[in-house]
C-alpha positions, 0 to 999 in steps of 0.5 A: 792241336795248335788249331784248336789252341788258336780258334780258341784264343781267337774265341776268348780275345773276341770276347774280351775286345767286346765286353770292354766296347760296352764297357767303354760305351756303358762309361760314356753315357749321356748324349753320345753314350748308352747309359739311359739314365743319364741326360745331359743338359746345357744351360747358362748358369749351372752353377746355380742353387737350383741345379742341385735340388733338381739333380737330386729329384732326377736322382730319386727318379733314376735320371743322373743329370749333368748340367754343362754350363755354356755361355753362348745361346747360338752354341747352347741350340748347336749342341743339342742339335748336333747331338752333343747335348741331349737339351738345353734350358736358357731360352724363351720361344722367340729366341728359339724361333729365329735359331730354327729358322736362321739354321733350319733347326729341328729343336723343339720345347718339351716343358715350359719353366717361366716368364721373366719380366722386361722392366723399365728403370730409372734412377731420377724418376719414380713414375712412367708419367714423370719422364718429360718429353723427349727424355733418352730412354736406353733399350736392349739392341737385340731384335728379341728384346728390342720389339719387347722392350718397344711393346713394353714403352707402348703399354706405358704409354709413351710411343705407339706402334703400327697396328699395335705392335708384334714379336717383331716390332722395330723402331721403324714401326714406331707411329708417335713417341714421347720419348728418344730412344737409344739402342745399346747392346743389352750389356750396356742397359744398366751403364746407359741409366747409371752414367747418365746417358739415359733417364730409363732404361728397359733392362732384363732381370739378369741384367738388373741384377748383375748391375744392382738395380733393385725393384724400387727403381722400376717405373713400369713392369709388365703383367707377367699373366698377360697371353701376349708374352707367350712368346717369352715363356723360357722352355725345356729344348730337344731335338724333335726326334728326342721330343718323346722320352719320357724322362722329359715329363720327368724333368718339367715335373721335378723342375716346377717341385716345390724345392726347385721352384723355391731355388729358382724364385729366391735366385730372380727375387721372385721376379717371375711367372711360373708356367706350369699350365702350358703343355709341349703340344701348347709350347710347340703351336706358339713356336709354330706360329713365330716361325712362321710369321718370321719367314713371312716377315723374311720374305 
């Protein structure tokens, strides 16, 4: 009798301990949890208009978005690739080149968003050919912006670069210049132009908006139709093992709606191209190809 009394006390707490476990897993959901329907991306601005419409469109689709606002590219691409988020949305396909290459990461695009432009500001001047000769010219330090930035002053016309220039480019690749350029960190384009320290400055979208400078103040924009920034077209990231669900598509097509489009072109001041021609397997060719010529380069 007490034998029977303990198996099926033994049978019952069994079952109890197992249905909380998957009670437990259903609640953690996301990137470490069982709730399919719940993705969880990282961005560097969350807590943007835009988040919302796109929750809400992932929301009549059955995928409960959260989106974790984290600061820092290199911890954004670490997060998904150590599984803790299932994406991320922040990066252009140069930037991500040199994250998988410096740490052998198998993250991979799944949707492109846009190309946002590298502008050249000045205060003083209204036109690129007004700069005089040796005029201080302030451009982002980073490697990524830093060759864009030298390709931008090549197609103005004031340098040129050896066999014209690449993703890559650095100063000492420059063959003749008009200008003198002063490397600063990208936080410090816009102080460069307002203090003084330089007659332009090549300053990126967020950049210019944080520091107030409006578009009357550009001298020279990029054409964002050209093929040569395919580099910086800004993508949806996975993990390669991640690369075939298919709420992806999902979320590349409630991305580029109207609504979120709307949100996400009011926010840049419609300082941007929309890429909704290039597929995953495009994305993925041009991510091969800059990682590629980044190891050569490395040696």
């Amino acid at each position: 009798m007490t034998s029977r009394r303990t198996a099926r006390l033994a049978t019952i707490l069994s079952a109890s301990a197992t249905a909380l476990m998957l009670t437990l897993t259903g609640c953690a959901g996301g990137a470490q949890g069982g709730d399919e329907s719940r993705l969880v991306l990282g961005a560097d601005d969350g807590n943007e208009t835009h988040w919302s419409v796109l929750k809400q469109k992932l929301a009549d689709e059955g995928i409960d978005l959260e989106v974790r606002t984290i600061n820092d590219g290199v911890q954004l691409n670490q997060g998904v690739q150590d599984g803790e988020l299932d994406g991320n949305l922040f990066q252009h396909l140069i930037y991500l080149s040199q994250f998988n290459v410096e740490n052998n990461g198998p993250l991979v695009p799944v949707g492109a968003t846009a190309v946002y432009p590298l502008a050249l500001y000045s205060e003083k001047y209204t036109d690129v050919k007004d700069l005089p000769e040796g005029a201080k010219v302030a451009i982002p330090n980073n490697p990524t912006n830093l060759a864009r930035g030298l390709l931008n002053l090549q197609t103005a016309g004031l340098l040129t670069l050896k066999d014209g220039g690449n993703a890559f480019s650095t100063p000492a690749d420059i063959v003749t210049t008009k200008v003198e350029l002063l490397p600063v960190d990208t936080n410090q384009t816009v102080t460069a132009l307002k203090d003084g320290s330089a007659q332009a400055a090549i300053v990126n979208n967020t950049q210019a908006q944080k520091g107030g400078l409006g578009d009357e103040l550009i001298i020279f924009k990029e054409d964002l139709n050209n093929p040569q920034l395919a580099p910086y077209i800004n993508a949806f990231v996975t993990r390669d093992d991640k690369k075939d669900d298919p709420r992806w598509a999902k979320v590349v097509a409630a991305y580029h709606s109207t609504e979120v489009e709307a949100a996400v072109t009011e926010l840049n001041q419609g300082n941007l191209q929309f890429k909704t021609e290039w597929t995953g397997a495009q994305l993925q060719d041009e991510l091969t190809s800059l990682e590629d010529a980044l190891k050569a380069q490395k040696g």
